[in-house]
mmCIF entry with sequence, helices, sheets and N, C-alpha, C, O atoms, coordinates in Angstrom:
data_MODEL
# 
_entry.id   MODEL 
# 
_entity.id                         1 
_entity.type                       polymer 
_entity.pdbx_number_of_molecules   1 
# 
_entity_poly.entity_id                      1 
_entity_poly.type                           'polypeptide(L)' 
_entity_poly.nstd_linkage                   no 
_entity_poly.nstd_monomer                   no 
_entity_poly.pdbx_seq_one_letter_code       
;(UNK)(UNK)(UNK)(UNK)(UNK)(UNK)(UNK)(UNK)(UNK)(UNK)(UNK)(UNK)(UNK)(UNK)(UNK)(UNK)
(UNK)(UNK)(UNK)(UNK)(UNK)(UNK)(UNK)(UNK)(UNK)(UNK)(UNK)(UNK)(UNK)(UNK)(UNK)(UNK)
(UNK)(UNK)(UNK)(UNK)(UNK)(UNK)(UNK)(UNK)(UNK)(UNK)(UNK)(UNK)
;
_entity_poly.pdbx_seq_one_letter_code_can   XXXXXXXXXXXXXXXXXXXXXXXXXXXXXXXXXXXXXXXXXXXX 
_entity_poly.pdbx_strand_id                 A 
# 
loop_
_entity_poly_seq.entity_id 
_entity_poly_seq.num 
_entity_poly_seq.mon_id 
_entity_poly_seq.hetero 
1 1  UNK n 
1 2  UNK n 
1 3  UNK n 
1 4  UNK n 
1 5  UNK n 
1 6  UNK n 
1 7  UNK n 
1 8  UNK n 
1 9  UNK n 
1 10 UNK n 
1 11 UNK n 
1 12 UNK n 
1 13 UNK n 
1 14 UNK n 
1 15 UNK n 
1 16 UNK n 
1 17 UNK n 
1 18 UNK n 
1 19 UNK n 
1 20 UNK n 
1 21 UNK n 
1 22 UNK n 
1 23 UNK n 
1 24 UNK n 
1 25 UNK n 
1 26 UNK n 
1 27 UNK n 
1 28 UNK n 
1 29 UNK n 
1 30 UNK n 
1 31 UNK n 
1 32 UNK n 
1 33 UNK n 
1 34 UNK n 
1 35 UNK n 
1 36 UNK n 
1 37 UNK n 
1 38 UNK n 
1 39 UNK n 
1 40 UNK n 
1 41 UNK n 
1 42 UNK n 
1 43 UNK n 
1 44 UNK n 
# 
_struct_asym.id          A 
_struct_asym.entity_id   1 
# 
loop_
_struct_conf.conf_type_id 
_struct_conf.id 
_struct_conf.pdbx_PDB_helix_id 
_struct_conf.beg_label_comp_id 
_struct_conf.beg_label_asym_id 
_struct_conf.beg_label_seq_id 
_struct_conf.pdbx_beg_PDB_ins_code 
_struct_conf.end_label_comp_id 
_struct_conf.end_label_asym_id 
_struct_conf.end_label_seq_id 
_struct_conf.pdbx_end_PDB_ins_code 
_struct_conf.beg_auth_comp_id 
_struct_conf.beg_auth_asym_id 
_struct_conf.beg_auth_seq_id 
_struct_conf.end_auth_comp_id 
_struct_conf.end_auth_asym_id 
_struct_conf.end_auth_seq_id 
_struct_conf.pdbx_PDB_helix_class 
_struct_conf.details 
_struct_conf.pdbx_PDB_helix_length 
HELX_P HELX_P1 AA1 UNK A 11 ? UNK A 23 ? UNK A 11 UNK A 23 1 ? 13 
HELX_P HELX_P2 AA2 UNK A 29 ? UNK A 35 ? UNK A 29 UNK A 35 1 ? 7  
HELX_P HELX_P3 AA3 UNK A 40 ? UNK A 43 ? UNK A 40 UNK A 43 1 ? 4  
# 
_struct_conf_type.id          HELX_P 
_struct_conf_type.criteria    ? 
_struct_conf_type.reference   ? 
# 
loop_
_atom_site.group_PDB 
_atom_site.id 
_atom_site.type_symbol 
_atom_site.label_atom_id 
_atom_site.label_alt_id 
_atom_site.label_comp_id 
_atom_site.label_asym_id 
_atom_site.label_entity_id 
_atom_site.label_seq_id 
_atom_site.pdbx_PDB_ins_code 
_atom_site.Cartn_x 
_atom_site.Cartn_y 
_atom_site.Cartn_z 
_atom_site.occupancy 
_atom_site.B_iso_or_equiv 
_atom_site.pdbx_formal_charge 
_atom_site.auth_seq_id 
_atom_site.auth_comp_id 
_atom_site.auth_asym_id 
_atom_site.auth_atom_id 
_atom_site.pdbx_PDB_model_num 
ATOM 1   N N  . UNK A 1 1  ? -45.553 44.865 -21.647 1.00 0.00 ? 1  UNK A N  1 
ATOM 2   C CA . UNK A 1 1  ? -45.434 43.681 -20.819 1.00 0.00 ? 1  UNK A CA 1 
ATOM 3   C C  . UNK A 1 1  ? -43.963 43.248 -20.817 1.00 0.00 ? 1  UNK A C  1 
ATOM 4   O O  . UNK A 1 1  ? -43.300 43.128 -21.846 1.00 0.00 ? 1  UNK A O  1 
ATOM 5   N N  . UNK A 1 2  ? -43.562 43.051 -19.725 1.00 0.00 ? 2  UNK A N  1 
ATOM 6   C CA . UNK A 1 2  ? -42.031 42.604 -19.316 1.00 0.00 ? 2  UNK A CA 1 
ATOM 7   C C  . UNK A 1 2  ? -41.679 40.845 -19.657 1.00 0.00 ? 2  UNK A C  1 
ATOM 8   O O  . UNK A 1 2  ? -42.424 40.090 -19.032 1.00 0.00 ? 2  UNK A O  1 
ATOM 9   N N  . UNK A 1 3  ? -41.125 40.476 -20.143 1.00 0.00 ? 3  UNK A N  1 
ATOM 10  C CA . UNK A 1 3  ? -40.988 39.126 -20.105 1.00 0.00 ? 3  UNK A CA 1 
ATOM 11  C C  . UNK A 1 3  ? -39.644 38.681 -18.881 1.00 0.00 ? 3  UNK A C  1 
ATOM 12  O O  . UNK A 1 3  ? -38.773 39.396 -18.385 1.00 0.00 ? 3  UNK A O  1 
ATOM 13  N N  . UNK A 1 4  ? -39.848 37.690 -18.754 1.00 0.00 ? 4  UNK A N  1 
ATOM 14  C CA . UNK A 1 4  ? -38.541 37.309 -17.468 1.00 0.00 ? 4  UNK A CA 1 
ATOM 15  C C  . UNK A 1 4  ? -37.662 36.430 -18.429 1.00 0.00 ? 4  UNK A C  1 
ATOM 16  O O  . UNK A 1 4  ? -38.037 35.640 -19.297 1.00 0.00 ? 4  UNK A O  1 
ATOM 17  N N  . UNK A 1 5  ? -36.345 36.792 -18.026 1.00 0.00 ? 5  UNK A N  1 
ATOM 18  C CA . UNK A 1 5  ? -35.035 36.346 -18.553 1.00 0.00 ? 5  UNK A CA 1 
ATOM 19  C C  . UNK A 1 5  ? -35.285 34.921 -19.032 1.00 0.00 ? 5  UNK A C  1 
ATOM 20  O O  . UNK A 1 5  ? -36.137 34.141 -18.609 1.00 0.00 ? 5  UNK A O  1 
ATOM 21  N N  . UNK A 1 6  ? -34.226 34.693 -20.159 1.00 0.00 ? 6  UNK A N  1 
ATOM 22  C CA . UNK A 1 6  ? -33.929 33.088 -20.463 1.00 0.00 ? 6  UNK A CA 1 
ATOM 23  C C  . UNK A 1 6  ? -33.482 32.451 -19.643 1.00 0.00 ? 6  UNK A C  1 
ATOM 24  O O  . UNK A 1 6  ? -32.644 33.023 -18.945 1.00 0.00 ? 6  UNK A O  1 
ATOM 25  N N  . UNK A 1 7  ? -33.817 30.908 -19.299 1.00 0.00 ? 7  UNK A N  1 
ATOM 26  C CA . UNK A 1 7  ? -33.258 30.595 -18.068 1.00 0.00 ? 7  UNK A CA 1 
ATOM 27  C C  . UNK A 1 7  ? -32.625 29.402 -18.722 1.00 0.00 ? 7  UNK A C  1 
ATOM 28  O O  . UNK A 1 7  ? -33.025 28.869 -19.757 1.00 0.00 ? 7  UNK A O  1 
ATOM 29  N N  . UNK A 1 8  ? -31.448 28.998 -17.902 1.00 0.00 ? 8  UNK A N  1 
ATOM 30  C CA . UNK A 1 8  ? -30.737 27.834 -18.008 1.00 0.00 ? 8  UNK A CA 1 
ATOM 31  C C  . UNK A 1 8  ? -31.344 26.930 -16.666 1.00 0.00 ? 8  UNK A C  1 
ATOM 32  O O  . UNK A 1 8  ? -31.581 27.229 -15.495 1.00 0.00 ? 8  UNK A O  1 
ATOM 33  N N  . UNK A 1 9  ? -31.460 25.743 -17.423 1.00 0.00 ? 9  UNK A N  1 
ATOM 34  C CA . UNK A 1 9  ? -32.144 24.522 -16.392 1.00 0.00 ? 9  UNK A CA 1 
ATOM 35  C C  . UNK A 1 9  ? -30.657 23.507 -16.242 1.00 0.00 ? 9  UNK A C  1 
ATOM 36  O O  . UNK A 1 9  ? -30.072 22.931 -17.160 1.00 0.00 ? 9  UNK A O  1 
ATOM 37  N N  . UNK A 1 10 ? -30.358 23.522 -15.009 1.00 0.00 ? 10 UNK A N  1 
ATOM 38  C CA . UNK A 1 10 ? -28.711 22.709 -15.160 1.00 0.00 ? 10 UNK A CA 1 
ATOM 39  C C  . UNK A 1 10 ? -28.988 21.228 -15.091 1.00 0.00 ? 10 UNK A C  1 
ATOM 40  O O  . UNK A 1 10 ? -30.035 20.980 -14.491 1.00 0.00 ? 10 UNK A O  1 
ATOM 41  N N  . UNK A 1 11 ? -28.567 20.552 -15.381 1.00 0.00 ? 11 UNK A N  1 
ATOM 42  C CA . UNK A 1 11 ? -28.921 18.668 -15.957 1.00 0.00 ? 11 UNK A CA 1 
ATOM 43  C C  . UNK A 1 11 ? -29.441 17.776 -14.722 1.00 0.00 ? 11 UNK A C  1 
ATOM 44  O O  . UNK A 1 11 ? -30.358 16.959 -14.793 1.00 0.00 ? 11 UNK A O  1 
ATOM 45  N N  . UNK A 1 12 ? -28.594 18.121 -13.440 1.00 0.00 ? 12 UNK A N  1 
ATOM 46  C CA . UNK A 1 12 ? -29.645 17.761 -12.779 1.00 0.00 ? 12 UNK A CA 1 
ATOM 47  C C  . UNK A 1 12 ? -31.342 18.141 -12.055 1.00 0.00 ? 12 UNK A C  1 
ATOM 48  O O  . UNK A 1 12 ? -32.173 17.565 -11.351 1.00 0.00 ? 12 UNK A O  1 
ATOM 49  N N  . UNK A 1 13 ? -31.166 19.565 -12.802 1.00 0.00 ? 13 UNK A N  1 
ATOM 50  C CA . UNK A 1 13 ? -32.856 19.734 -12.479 1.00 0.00 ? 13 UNK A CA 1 
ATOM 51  C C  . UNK A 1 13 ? -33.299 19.064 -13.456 1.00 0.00 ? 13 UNK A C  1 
ATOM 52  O O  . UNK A 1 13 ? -33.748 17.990 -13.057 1.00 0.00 ? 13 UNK A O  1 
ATOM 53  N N  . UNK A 1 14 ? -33.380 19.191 -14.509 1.00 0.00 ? 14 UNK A N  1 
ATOM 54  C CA . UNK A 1 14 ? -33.830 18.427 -15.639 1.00 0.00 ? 14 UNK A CA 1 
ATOM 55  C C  . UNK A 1 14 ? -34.084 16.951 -14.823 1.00 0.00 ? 14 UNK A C  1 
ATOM 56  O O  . UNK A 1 14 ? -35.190 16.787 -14.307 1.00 0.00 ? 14 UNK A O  1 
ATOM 57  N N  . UNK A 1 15 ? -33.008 15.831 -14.704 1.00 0.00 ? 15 UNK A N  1 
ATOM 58  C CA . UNK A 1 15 ? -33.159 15.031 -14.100 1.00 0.00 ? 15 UNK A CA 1 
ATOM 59  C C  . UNK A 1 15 ? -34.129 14.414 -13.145 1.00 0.00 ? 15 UNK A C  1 
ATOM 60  O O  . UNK A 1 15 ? -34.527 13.251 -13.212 1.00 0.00 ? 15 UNK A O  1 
ATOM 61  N N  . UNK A 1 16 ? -34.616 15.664 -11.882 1.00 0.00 ? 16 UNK A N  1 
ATOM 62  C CA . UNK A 1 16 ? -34.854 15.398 -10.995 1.00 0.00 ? 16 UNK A CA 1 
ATOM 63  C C  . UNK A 1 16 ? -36.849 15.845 -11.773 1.00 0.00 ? 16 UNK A C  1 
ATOM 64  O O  . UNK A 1 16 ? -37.756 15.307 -11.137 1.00 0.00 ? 16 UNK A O  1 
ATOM 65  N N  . UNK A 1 17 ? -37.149 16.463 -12.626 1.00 0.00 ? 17 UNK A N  1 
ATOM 66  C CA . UNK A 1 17 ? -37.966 16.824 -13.100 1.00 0.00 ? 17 UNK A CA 1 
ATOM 67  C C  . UNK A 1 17 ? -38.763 15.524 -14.021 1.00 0.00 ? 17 UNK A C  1 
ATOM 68  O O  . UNK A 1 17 ? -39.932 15.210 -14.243 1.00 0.00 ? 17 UNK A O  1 
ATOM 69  N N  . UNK A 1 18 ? -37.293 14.950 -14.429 1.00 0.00 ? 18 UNK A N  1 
ATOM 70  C CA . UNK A 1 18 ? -38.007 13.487 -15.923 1.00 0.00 ? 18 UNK A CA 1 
ATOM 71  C C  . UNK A 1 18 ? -38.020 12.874 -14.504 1.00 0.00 ? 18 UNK A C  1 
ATOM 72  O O  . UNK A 1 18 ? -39.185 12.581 -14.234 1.00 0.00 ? 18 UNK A O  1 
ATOM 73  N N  . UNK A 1 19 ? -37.281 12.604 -13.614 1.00 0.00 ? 19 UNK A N  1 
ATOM 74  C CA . UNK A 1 19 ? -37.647 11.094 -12.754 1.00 0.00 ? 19 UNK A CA 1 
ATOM 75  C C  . UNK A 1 19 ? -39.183 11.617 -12.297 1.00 0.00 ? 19 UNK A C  1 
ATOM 76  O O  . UNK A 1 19 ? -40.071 11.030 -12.916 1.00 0.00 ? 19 UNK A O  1 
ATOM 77  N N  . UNK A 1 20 ? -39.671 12.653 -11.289 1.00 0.00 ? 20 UNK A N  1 
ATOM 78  C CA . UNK A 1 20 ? -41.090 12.950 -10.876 1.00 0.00 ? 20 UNK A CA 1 
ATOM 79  C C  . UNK A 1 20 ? -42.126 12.314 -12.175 1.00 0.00 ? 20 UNK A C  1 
ATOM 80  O O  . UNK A 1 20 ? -43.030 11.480 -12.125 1.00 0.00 ? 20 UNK A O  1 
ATOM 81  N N  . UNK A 1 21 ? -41.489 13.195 -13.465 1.00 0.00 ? 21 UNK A N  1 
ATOM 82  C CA . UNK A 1 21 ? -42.824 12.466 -14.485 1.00 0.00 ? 21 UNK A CA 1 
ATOM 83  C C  . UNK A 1 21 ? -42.791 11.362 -14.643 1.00 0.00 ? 21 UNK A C  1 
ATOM 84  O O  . UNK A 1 21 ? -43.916 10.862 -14.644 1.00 0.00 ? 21 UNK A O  1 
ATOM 85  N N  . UNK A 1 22 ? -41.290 10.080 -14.915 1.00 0.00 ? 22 UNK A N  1 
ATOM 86  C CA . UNK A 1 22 ? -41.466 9.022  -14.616 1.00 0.00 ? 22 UNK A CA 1 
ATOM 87  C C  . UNK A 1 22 ? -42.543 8.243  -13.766 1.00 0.00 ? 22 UNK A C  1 
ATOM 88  O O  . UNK A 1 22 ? -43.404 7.445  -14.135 1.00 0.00 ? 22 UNK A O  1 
ATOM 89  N N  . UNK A 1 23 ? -42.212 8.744  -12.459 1.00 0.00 ? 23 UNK A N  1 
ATOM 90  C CA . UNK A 1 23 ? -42.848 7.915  -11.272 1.00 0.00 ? 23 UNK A CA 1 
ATOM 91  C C  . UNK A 1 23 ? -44.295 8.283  -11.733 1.00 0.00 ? 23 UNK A C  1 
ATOM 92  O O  . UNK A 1 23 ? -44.823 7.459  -10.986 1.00 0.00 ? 23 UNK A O  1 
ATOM 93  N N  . UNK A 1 24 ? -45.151 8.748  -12.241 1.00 0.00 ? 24 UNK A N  1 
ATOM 94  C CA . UNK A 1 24 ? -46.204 9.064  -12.577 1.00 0.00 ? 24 UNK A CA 1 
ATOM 95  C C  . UNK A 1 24 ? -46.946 9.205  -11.282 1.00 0.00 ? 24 UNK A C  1 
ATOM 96  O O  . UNK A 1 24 ? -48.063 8.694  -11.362 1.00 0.00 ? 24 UNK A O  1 
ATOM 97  N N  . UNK A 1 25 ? -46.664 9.765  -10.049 1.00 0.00 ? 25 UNK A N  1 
ATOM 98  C CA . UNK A 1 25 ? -47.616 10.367 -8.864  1.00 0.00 ? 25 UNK A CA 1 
ATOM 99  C C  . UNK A 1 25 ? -48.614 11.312 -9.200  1.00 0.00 ? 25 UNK A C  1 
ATOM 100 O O  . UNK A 1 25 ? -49.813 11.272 -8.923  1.00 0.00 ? 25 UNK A O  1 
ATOM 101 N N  . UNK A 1 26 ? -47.775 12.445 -10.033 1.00 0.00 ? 26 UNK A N  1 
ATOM 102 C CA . UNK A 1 26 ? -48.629 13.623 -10.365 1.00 0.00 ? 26 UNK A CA 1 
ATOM 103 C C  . UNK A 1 26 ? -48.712 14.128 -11.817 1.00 0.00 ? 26 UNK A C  1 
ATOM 104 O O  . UNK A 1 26 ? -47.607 14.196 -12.355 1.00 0.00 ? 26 UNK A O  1 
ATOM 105 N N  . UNK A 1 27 ? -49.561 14.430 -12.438 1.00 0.00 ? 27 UNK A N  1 
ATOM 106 C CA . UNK A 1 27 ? -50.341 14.938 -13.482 1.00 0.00 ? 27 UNK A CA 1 
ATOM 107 C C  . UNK A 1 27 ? -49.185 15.789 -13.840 1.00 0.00 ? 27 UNK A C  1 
ATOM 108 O O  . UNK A 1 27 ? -48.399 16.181 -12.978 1.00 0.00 ? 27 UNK A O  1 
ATOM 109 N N  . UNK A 1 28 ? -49.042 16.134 -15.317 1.00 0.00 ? 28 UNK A N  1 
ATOM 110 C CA . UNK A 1 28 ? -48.147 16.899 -15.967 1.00 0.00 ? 28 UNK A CA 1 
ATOM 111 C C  . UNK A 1 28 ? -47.902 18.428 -15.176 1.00 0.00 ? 28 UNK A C  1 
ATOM 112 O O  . UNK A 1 28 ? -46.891 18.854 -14.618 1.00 0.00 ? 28 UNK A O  1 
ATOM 113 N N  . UNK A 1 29 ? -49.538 19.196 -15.409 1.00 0.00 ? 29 UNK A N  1 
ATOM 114 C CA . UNK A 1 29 ? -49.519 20.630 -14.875 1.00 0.00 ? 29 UNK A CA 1 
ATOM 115 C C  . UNK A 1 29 ? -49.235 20.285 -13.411 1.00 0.00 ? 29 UNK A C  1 
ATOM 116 O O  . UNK A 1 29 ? -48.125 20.748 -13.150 1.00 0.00 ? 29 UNK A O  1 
ATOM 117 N N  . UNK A 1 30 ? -49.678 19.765 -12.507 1.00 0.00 ? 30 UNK A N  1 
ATOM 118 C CA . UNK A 1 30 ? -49.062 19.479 -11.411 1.00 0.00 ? 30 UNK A CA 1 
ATOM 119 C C  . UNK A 1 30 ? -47.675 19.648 -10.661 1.00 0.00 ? 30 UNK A C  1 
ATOM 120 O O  . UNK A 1 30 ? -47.350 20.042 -9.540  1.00 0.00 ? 30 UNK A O  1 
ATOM 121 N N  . UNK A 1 31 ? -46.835 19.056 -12.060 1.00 0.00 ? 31 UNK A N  1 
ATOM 122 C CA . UNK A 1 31 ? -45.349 18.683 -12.220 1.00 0.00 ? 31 UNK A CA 1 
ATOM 123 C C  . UNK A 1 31 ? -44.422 20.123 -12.364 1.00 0.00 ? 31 UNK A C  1 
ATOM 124 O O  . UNK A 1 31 ? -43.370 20.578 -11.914 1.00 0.00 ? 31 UNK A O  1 
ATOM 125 N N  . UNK A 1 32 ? -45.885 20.661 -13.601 1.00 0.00 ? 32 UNK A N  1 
ATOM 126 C CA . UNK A 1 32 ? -45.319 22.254 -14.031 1.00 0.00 ? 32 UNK A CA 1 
ATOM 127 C C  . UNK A 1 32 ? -45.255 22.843 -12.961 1.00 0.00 ? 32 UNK A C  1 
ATOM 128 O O  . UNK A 1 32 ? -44.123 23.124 -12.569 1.00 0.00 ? 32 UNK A O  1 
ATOM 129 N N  . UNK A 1 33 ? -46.180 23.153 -12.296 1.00 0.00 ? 33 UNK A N  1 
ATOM 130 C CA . UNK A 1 33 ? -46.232 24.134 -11.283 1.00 0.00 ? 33 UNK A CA 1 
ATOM 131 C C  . UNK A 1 33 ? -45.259 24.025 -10.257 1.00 0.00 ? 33 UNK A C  1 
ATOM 132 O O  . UNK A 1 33 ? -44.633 24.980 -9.798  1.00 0.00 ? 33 UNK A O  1 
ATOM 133 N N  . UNK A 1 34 ? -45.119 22.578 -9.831  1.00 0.00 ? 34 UNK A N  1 
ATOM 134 C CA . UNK A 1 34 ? -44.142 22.274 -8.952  1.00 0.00 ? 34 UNK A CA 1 
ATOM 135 C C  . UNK A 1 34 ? -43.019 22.988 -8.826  1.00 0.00 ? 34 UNK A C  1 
ATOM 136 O O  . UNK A 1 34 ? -42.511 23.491 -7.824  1.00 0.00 ? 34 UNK A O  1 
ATOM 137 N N  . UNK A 1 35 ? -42.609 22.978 -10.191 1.00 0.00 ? 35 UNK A N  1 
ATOM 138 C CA . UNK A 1 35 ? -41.408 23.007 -10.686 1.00 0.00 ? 35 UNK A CA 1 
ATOM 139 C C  . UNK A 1 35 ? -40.664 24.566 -11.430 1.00 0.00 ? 35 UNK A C  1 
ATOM 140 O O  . UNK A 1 35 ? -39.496 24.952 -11.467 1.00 0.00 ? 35 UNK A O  1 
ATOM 141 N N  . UNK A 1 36 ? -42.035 25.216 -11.989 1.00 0.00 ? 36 UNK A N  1 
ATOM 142 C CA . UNK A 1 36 ? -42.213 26.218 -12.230 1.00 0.00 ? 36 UNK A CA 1 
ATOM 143 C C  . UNK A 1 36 ? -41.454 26.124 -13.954 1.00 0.00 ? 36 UNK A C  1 
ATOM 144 O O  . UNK A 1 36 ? -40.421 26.677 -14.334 1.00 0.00 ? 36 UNK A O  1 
ATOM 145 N N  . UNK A 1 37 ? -42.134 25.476 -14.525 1.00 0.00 ? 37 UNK A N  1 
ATOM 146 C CA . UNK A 1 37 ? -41.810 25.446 -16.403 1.00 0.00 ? 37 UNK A CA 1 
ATOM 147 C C  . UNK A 1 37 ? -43.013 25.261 -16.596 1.00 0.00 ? 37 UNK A C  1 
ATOM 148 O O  . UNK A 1 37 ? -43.903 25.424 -15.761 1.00 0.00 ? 37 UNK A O  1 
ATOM 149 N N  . UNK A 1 38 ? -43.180 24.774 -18.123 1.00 0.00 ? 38 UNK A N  1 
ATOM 150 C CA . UNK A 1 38 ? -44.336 24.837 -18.820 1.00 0.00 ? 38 UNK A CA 1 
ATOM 151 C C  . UNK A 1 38 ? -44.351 23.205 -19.199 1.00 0.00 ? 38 UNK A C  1 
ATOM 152 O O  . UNK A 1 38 ? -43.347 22.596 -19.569 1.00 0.00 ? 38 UNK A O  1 
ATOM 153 N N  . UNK A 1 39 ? -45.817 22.552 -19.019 1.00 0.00 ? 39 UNK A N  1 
ATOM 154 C CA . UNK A 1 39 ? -45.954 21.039 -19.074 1.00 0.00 ? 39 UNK A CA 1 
ATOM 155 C C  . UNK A 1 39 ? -45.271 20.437 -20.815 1.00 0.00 ? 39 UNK A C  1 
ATOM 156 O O  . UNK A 1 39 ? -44.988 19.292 -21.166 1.00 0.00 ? 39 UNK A O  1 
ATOM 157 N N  . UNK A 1 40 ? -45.192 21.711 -21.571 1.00 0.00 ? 40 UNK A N  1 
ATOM 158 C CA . UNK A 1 40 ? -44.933 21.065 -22.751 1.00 0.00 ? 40 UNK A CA 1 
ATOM 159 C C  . UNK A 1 40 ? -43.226 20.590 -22.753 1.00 0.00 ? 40 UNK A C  1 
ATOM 160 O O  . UNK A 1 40 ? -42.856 19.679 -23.493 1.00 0.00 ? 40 UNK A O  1 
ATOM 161 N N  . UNK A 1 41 ? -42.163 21.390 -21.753 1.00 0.00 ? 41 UNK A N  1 
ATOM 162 C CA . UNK A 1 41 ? -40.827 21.233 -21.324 1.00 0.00 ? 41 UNK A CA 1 
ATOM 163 C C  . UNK A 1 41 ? -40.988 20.324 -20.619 1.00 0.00 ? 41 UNK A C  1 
ATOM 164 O O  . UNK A 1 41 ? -39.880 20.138 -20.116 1.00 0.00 ? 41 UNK A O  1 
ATOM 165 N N  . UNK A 1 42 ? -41.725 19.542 -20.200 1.00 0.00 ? 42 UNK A N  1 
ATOM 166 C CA . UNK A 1 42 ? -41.526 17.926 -18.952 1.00 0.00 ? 42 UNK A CA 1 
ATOM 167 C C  . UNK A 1 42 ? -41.680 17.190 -20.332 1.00 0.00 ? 42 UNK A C  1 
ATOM 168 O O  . UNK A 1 42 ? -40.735 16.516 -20.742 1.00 0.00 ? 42 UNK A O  1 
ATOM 169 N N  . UNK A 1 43 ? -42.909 17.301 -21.108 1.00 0.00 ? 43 UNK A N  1 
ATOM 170 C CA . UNK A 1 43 ? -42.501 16.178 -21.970 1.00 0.00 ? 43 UNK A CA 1 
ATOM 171 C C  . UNK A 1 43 ? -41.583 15.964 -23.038 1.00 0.00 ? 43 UNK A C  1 
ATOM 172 O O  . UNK A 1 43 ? -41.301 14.863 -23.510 1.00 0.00 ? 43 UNK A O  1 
ATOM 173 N N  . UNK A 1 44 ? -41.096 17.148 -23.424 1.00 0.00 ? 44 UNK A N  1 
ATOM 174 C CA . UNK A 1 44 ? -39.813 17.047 -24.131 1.00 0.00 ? 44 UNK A CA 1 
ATOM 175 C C  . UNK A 1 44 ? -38.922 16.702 -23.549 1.00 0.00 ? 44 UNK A C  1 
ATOM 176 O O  . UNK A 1 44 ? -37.826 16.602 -24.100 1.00 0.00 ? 44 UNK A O  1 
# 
């Protein structure tokens, strides 16, 4: 099984990722998928 590269998330994705969970519209996995990380990286 292949794993896909380490990725660097640059500060404003991060950003634009905590404000969505802020606003609380959508559900964590929701957020994940959106976004394409894992729900346990939105809440950290």
């Amino acid at each position: 099984m292949s794993q896909r590269p380490r990725r660097n998330h640059s500060p404003a994705f991060k950003v634009k990722v905590a404000l969505a969970a802020v606003k609380g519209e959508k559900t964590l996995a929701e957020l994940a998928q959106q976004f394409d990380v894992h729900p346990n990286q939105i809440t950290t």
